[in-house]
Backbone as CSV, one residue per row, in Angstrom:
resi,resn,N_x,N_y,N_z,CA_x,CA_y,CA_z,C_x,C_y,C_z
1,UNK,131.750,-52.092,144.091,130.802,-52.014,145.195,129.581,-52.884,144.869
2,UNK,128.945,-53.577,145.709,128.242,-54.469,145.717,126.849,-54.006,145.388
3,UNK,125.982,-53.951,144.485,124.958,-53.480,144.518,123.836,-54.293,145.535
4,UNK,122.749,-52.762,146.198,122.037,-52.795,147.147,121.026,-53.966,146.393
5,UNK,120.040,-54.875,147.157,119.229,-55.684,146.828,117.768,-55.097,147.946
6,UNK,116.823,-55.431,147.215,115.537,-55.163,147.970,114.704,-56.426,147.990
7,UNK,114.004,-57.003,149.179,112.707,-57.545,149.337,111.250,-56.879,149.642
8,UNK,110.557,-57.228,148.993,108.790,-56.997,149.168,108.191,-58.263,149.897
9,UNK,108.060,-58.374,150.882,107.350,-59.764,151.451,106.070,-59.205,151.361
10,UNK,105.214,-59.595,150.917,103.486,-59.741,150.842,102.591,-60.207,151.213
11,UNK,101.844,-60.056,152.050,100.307,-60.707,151.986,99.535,-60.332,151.490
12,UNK,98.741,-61.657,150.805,98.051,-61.621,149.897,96.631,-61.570,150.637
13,UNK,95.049,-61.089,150.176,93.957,-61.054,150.460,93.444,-60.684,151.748
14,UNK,94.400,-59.489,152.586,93.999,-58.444,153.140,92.066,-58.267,153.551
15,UNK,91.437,-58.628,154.637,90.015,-57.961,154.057,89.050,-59.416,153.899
16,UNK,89.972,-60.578,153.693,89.456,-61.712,153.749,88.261,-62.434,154.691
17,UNK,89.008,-62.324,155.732,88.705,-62.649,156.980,89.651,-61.979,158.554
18,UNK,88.749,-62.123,159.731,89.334,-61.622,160.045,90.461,-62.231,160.905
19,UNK,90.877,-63.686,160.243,92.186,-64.276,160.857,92.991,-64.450,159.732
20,UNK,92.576,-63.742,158.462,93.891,-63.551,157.476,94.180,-62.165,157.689
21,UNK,93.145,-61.093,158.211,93.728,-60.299,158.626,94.828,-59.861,160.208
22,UNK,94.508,-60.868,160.657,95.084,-60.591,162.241,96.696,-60.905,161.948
23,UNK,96.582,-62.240,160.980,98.002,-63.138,160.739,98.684,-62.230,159.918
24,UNK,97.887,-61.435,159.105,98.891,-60.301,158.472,99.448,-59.490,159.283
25,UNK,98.462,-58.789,160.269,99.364,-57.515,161.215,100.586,-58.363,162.076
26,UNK,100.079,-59.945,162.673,101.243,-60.469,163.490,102.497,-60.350,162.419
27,UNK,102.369,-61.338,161.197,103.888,-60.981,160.633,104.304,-60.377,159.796
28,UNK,103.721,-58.792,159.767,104.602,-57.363,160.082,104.613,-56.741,161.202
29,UNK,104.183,-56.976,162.278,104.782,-56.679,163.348,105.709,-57.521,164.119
30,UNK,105.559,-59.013,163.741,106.664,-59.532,164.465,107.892,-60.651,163.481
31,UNK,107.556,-59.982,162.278,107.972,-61.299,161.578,108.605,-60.258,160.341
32,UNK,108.272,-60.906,158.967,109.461,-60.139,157.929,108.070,-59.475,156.831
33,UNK,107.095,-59.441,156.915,105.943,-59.119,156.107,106.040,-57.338,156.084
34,UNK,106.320,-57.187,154.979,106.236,-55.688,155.075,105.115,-54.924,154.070
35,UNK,104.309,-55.441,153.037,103.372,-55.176,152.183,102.170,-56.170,152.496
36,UNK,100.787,-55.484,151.881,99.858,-56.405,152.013,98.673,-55.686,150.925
37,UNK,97.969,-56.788,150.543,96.679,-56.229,149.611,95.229,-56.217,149.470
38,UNK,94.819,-55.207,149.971,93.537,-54.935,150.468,92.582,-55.658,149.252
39,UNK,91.691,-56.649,149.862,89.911,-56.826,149.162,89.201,-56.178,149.531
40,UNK,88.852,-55.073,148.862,87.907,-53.589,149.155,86.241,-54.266,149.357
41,UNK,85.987,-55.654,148.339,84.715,-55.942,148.732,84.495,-56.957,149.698
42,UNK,85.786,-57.414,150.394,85.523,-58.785,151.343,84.789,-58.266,152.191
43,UNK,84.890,-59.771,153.490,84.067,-59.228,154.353,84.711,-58.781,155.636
44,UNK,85.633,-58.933,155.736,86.900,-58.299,156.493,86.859,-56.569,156.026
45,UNK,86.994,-56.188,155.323,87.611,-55.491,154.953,87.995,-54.067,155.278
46,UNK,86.414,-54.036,156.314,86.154,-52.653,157.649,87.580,-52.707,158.523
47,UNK,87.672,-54.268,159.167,88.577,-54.609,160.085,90.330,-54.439,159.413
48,UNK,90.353,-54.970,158.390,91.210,-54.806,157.393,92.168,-53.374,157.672
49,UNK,91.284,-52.292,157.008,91.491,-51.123,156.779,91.784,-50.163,158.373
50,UNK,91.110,-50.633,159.139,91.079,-49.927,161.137,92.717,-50.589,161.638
51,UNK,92.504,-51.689,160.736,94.393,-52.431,161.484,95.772,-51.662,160.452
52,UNK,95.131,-51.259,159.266,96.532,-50.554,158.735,96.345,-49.225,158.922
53,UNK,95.340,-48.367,159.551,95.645,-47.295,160.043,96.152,-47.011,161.254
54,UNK,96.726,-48.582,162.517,97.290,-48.445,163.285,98.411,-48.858,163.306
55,UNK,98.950,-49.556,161.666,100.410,-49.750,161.389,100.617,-49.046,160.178
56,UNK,101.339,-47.675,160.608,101.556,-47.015,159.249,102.727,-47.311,158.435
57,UNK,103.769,-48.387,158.955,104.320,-48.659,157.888,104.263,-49.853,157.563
58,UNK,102.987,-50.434,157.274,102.549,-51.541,156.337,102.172,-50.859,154.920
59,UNK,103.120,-51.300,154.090,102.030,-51.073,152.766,100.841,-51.456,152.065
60,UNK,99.880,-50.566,151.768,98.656,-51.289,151.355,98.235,-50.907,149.791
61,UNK,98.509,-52.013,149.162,97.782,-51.988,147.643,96.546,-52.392,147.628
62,UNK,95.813,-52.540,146.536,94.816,-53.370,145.741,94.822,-54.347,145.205
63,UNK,94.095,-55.419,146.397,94.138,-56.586,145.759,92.495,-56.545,144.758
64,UNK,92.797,-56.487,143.445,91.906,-56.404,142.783,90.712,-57.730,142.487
65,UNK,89.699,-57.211,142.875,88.847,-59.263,142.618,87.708,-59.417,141.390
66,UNK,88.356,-60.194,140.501,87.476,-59.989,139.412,86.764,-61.556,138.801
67,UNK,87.466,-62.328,140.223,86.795,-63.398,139.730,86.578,-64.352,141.342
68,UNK,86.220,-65.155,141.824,86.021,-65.733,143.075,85.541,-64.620,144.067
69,UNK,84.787,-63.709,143.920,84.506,-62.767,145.158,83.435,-61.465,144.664
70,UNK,83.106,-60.796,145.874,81.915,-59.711,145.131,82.223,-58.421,144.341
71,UNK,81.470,-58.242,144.084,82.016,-56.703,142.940,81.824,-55.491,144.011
72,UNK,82.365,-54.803,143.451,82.064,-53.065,144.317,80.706,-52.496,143.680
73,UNK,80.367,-53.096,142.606,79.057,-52.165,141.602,78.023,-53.130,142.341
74,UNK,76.819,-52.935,142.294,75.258,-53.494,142.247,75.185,-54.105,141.311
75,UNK,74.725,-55.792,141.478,74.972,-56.277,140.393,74.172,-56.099,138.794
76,UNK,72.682,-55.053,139.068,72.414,-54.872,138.220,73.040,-53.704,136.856
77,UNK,74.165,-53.306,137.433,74.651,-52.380,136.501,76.113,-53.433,135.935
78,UNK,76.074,-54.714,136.194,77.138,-54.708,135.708,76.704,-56.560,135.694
79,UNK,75.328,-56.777,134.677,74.949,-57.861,134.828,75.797,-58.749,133.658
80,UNK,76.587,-58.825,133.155,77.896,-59.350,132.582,78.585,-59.642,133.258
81,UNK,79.445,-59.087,134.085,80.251,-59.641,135.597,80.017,-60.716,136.566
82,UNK,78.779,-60.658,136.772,78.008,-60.932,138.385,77.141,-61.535,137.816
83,UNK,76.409,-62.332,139.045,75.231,-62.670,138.869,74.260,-61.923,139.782
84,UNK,72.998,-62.268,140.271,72.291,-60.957,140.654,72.785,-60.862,142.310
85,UNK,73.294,-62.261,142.961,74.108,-61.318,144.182,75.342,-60.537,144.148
86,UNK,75.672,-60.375,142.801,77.514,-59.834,142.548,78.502,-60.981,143.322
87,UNK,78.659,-61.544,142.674,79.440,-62.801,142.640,79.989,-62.784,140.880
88,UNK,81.704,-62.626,141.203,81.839,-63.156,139.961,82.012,-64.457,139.284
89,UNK,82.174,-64.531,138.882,82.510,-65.942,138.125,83.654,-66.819,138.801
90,UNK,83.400,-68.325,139.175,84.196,-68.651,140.195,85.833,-69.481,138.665
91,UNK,85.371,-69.598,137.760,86.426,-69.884,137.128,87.204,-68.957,136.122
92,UNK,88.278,-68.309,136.204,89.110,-67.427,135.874,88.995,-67.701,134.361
93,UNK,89.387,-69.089,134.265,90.014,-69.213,132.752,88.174,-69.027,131.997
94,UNK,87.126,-69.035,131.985,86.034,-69.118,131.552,85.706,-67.593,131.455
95,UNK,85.884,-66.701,132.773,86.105,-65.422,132.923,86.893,-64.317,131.998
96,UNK,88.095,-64.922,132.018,88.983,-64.223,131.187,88.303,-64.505,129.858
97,UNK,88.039,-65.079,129.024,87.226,-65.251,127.697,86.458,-64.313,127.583
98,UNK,85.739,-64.184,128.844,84.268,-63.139,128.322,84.906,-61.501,128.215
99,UNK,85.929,-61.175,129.520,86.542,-60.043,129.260,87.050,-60.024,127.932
100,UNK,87.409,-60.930,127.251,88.125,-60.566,126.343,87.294,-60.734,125.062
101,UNK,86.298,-61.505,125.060,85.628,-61.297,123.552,83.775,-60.795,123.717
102,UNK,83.865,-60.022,125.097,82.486,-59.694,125.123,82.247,-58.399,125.514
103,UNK,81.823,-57.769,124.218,82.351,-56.270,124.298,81.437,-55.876,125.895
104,UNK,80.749,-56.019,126.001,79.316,-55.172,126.990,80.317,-55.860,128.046
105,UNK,80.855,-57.062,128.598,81.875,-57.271,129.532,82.844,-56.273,129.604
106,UNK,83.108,-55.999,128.682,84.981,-55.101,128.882,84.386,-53.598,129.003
107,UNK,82.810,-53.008,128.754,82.742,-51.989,128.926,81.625,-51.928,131.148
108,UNK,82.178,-52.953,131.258,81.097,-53.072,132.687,82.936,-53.398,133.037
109,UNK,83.461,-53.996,133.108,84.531,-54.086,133.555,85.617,-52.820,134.164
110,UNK,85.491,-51.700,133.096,86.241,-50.594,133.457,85.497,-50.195,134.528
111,UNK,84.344,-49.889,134.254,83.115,-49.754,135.554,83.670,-49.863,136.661
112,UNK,84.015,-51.509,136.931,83.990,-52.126,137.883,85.461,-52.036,138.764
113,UNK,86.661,-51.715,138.035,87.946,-51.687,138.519,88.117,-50.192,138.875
114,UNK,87.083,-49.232,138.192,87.439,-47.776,139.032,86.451,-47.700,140.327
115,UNK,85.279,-48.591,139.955,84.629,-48.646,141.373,85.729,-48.884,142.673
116,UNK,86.351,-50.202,142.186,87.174,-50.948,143.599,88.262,-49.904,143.780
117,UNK,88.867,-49.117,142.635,90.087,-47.837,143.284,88.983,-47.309,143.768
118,UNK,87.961,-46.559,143.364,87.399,-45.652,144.372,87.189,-45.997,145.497
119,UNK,86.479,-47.333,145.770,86.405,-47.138,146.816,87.823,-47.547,148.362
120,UNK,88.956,-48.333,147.630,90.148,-48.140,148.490,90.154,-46.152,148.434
121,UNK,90.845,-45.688,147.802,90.678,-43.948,147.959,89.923,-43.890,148.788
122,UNK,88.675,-43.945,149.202,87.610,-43.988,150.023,88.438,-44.147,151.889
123,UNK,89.264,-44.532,151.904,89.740,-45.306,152.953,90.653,-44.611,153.609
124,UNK,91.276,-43.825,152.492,92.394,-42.734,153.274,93.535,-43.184,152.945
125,UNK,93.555,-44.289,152.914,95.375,-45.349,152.366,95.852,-44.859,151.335
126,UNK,96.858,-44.268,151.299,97.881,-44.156,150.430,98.237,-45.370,149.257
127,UNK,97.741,-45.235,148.647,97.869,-46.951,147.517,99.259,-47.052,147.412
128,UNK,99.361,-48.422,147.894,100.896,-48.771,147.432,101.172,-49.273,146.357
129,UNK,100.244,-50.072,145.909,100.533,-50.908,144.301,99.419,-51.590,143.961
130,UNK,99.042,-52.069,142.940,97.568,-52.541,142.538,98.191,-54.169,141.953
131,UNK,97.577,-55.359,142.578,97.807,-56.880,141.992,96.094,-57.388,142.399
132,UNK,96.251,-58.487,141.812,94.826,-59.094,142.041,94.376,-60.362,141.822
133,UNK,93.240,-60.678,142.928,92.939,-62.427,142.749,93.244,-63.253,141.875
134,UNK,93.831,-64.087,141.995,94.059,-64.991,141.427,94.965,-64.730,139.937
135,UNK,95.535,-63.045,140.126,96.307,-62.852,138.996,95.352,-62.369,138.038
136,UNK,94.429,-62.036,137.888,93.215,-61.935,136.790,93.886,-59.876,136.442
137,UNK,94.592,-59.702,137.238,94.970,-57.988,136.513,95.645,-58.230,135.690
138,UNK,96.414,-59.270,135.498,97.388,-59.159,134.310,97.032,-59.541,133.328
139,UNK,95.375,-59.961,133.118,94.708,-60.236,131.693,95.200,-58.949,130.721
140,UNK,95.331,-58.933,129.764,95.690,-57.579,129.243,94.097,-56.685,129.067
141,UNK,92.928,-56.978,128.878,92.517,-55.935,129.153,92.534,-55.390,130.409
142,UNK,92.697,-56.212,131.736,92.246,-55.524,132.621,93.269,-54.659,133.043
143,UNK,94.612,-55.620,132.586,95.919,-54.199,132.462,96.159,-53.112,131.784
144,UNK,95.523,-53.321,130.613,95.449,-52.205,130.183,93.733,-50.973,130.932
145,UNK,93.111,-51.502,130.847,92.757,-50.344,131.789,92.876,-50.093,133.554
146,UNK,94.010,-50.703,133.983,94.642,-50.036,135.005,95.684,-49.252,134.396
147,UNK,96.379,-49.197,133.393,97.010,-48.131,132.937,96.009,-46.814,132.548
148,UNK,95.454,-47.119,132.033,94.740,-46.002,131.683,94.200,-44.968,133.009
149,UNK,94.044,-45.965,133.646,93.591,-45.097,135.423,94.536,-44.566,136.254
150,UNK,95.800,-45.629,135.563,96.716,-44.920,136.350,97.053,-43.519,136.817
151,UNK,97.596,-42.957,136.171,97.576,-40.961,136.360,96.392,-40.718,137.465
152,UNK,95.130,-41.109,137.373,94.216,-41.024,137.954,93.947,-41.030,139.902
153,UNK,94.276,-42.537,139.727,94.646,-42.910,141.286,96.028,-42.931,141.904
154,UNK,96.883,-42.368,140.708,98.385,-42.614,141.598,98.855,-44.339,141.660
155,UNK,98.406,-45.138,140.659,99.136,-46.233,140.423,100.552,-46.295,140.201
156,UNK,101.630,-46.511,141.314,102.793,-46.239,141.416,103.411,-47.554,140.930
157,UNK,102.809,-48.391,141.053,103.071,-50.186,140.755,102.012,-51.260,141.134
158,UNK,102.683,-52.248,139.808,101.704,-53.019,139.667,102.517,-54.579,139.847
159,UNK,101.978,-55.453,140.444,102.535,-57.064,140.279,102.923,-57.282,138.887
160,UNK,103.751,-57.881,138.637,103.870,-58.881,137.415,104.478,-60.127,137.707
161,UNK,103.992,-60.950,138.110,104.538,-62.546,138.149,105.555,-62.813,137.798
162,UNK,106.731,-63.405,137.707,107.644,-63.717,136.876,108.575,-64.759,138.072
163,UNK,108.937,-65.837,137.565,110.421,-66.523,138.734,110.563,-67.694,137.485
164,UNK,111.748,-68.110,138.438,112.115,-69.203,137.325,111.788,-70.708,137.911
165,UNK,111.121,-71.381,136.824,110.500,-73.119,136.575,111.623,-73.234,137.411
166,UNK,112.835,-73.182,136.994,114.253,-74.195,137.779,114.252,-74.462,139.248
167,UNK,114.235,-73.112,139.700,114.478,-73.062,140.653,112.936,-73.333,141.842
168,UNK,111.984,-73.353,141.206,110.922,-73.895,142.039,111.042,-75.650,142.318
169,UNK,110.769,-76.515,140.322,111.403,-77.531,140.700,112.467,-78.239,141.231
170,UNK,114.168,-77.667,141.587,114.534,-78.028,142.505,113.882,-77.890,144.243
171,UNK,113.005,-77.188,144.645,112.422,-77.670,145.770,111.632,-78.602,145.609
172,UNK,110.660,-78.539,144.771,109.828,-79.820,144.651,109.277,-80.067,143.311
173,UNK,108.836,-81.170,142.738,108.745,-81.466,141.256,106.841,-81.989,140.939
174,UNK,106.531,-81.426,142.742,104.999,-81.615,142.540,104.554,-80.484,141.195
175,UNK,103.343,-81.292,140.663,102.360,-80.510,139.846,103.195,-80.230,138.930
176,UNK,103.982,-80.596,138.126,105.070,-80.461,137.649,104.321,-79.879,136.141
177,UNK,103.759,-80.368,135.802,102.305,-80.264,134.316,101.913,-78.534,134.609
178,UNK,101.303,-78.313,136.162,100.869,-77.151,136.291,101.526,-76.029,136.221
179,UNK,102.916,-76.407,136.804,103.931,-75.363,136.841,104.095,-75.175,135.658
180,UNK,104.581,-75.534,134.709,104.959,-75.774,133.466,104.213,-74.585,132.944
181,UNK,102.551,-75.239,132.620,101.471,-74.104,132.124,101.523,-72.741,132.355
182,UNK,101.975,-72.660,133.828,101.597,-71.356,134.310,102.705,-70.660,134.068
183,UNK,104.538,-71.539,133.722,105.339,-70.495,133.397,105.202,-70.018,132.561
184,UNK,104.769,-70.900,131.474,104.617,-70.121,129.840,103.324,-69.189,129.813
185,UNK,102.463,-69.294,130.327,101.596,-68.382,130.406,101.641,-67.141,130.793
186,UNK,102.027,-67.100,132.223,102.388,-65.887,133.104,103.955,-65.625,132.075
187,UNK,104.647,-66.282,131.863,105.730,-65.739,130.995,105.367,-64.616,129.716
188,UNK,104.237,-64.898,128.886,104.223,-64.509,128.000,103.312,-63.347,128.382
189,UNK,102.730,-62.813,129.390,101.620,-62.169,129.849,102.840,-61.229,130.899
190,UNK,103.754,-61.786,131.701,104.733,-60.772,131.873,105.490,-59.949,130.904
191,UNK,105.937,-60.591,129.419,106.361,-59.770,128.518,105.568,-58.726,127.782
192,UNK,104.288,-59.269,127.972,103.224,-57.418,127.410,103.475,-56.745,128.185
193,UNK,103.471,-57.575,129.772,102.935,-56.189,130.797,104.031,-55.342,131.172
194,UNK,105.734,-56.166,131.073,106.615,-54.913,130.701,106.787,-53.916,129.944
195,UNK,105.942,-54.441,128.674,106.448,-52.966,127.793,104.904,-52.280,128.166
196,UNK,104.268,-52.319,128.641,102.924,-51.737,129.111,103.740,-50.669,130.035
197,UNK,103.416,-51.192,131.010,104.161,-50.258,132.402,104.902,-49.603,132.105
198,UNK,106.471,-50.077,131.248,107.382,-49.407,131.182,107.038,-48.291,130.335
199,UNK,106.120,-47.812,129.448,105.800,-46.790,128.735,104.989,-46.220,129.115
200,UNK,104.004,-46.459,130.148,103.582,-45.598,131.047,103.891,-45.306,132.785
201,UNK,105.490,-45.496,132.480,106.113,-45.484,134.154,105.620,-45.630,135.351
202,UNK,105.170,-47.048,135.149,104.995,-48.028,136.266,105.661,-48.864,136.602
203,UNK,106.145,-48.834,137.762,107.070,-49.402,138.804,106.781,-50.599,138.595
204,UNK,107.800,-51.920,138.568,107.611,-53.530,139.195,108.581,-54.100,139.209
205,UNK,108.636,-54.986,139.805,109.763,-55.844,140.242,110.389,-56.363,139.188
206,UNK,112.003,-56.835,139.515,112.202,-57.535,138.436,112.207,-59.557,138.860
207,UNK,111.484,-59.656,139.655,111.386,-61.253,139.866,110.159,-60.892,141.289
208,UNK,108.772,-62.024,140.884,107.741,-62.018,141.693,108.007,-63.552,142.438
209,UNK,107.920,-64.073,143.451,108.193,-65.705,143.796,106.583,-65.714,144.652
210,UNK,106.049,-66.751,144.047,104.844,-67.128,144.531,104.027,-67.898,144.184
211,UNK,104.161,-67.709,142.788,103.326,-68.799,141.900,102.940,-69.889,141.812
212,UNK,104.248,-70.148,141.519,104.396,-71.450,141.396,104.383,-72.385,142.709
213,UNK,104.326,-71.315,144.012,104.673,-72.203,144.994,103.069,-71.749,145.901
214,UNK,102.467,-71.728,145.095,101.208,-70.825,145.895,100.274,-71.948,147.078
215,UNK,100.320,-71.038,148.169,99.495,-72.197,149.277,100.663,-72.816,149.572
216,UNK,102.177,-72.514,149.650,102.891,-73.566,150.492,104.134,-72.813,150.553
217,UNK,104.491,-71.627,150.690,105.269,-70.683,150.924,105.829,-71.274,152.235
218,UNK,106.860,-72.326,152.277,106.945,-72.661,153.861,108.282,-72.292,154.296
219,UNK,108.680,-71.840,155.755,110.173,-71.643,155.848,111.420,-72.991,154.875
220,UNK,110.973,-73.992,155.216,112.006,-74.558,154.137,112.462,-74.341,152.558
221,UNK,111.030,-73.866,152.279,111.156,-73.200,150.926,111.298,-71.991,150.866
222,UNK,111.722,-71.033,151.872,112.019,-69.742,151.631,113.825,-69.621,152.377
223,UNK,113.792,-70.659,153.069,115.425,-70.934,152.950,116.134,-71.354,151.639
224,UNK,115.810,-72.201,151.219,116.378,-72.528,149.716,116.184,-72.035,148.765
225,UNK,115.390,-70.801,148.662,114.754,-70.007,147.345,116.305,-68.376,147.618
226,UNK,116.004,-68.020,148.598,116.327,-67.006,149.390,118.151,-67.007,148.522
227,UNK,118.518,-67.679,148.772,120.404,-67.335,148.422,119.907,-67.803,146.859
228,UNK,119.645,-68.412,146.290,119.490,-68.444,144.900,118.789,-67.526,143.931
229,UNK,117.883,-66.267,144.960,117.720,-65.212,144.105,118.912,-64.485,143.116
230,UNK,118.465,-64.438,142.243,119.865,-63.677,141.259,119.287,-62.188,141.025
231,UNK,118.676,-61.372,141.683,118.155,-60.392,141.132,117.894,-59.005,142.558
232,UNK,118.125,-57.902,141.971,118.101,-57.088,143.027,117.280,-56.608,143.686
233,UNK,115.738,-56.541,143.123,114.397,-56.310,143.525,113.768,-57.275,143.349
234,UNK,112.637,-57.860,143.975,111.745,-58.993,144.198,110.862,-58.988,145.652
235,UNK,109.761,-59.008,145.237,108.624,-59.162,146.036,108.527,-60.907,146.046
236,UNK,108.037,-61.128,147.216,107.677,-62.777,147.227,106.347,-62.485,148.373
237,UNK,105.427,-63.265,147.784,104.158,-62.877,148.150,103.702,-64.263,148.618
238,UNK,102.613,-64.273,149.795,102.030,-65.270,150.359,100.347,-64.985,151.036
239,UNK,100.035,-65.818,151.364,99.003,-65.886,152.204,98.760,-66.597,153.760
240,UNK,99.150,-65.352,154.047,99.175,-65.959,155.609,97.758,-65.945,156.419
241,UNK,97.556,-66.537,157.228,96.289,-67.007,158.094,96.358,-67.467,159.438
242,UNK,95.858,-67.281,160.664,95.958,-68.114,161.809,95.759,-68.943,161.812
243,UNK,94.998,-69.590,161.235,94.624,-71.141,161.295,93.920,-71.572,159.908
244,UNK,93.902,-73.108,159.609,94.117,-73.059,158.181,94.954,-73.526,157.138
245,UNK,94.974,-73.267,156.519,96.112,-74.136,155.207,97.398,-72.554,155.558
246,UNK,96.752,-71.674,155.625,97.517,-70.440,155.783,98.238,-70.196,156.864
247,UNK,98.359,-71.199,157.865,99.301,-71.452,159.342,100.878,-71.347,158.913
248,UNK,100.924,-72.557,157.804,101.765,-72.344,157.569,102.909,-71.431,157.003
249,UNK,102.029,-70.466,156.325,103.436,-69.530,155.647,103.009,-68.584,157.056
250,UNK,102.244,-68.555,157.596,102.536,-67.312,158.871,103.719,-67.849,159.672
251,UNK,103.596,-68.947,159.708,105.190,-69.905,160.749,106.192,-69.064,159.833
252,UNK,106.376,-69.259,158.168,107.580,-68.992,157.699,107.927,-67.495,157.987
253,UNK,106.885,-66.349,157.936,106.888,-64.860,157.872,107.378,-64.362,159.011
254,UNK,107.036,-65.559,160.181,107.477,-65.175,161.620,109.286,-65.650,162.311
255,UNK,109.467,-66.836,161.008,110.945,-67.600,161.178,112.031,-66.245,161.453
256,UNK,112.411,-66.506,162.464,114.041,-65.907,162.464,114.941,-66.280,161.845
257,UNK,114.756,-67.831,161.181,115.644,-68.282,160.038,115.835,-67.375,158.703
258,UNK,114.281,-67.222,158.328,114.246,-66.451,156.914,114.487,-65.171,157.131
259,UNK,114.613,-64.449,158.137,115.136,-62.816,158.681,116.745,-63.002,158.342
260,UNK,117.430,-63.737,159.063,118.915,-64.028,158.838,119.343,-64.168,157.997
261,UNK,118.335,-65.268,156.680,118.982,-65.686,155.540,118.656,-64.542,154.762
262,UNK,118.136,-63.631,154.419,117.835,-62.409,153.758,118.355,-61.500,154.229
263,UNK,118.717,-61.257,155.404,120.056,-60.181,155.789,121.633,-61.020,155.013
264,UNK,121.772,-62.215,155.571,122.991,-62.210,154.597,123.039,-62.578,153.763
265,UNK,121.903,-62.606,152.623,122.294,-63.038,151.312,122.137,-61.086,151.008
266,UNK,122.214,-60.191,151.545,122.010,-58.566,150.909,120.781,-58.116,150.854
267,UNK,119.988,-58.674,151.363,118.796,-58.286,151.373,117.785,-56.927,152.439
268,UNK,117.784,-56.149,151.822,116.819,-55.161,152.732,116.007,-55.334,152.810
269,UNK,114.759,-55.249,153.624,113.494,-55.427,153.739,112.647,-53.828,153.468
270,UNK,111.958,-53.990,152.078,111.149,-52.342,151.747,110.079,-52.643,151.310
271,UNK,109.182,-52.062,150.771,107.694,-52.208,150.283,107.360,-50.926,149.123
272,UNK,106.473,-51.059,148.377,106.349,-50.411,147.117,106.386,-48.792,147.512
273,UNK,106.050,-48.660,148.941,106.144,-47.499,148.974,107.385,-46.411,149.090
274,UNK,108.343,-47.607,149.184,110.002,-47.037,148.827,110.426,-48.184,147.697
275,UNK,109.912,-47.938,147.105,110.488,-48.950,145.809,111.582,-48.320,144.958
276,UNK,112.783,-48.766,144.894,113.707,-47.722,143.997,113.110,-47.808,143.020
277,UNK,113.972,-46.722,141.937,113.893,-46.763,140.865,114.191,-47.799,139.830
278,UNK,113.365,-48.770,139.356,113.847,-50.042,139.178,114.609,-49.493,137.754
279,UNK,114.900,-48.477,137.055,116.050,-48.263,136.010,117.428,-48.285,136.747
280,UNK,117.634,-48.200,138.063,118.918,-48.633,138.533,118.977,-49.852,138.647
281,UNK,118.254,-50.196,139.102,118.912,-51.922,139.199,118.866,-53.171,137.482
282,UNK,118.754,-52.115,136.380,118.508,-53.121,135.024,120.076,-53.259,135.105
């Protein structure tokens, strides 16, 4: 018997604006988008939260922001983070350094990531899964203290990046240097964060598609990605928008092409909030 396969289609930055939020409700209501991830401090994010309490089966995680966007704290309690409007730091890789070798950072930091669960909780949403800007949760401290919170807020699952170099560069061999970086990186930063999760039974996929293809999620590339999945669970995450660089993956989310090709390559369409048990599908 053929084993069952699952998709997570995603939008990414929920809360943004309010035409990344509109383009999210159009394609899960008319298209294949079935998850999405709330920015608790954008400026959307009132509007955000009023549109998934009128689609209750959108899933809504935490899109966590710890670097390009504002904090949930005042920036004077967490003047390591922010600067005095709470703005974090617009470069990740400069960012991630200080979390990691500046103690008074990593102790304003926990601060700052139970602020942003509190205040999603705040909202009434059922958390579906916790990922975040620009990938900055899977720094290991900041993963490790979303484990630690976990029990706390009901962290049922968390992103972990993972797809394969191959199969991106057969669609295209742009940025070819960048891809490269980011597999071995996110590669080696997916292998902590499995044995992380997995010892404190947290749910995740076993293949994330996005990365590498980020900002160009287009139906042609989700036709040719789509039958070459080898794996039974996988989220593939995007950023959709009405207008914008983000037009485009809303065209792909809305394709009746990519509905068809994911029904017959076995594909169900679910979201973290029915996520099997990913020990069946190892």
């Amino acid at each position: 018997m053929q084993a069952k396969k699952f998709a997570i289609i995603n939008g990414d930055d929920f809360g943004f604006s309010s035409s990344v939020n509109q383009a999210i409700i159009k394609a899960h209501a008319e298209g294949v988008l079935t998850s999405t991830s709330l920015m608790v401090t954008a400026d959307a994010a009132h509007e955000a939260v009023a549109l998934a309490r009128t689609h209750p089966n959108l899933a809504v995680g935490l899109h966590l922001v710890l670097v390009c966007g504002k904090s949930a704290l005042p920036p004077q309690q967490i003047p390591h983070l922010v600067d005095k409007e709470g703005n974090f730091f617009n470069d990740s890789l400069l960012a991630g350094l200080r979390y990691q070798f500046v103690r008074k950072a990593r102790e304003e930091l926990r601060q700052e990531i139970r602020a942003q669960l509190e205040k999603f909780r705040s909202t009434g949403l059922p958390l579906s899964h916790v990922d975040g800007h620009l990938h900055m949760h899977m720094h290991p401290v900041v993963l490790g203290i979303l484990t630690d919170l976990a029990a706390e807020f009901n962290i049922k699952a968390i992103r972990l990046p993972f797809e394969e170099l191959g199969l991106n560069l057969k669609h295209s061999r742009s940025k070819m240097l960048t891809k490269l970086v980011w597999s071995v990186v996110f590669g080696r930063l997916r292998h902590y964060g499995e044995h992380l999760l997995e010892s404190q039974g947290i749910s995740f996929t076993q293949k994330v598609y996005g990365l590498l293809q980020t900002g160009n999620i287009t139906e042609k590339y989700l036709l040719e990605l789509i039958p070459q999945i080898r794996a039974e669970l996988v989220e593939i995450y995007c950023h959709p928008e009405l207008s914008g660089a983000g037009e485009v993956e809303l065209a792909a989310l809305l394709s009746s092409g990519v509905r068809e090709v994911l029904a017959s390559h076995g594909f169900e369409l679910t979201n973290y909030y029915f996520l099997p048990d990913r020990t069946l599908l190892d």
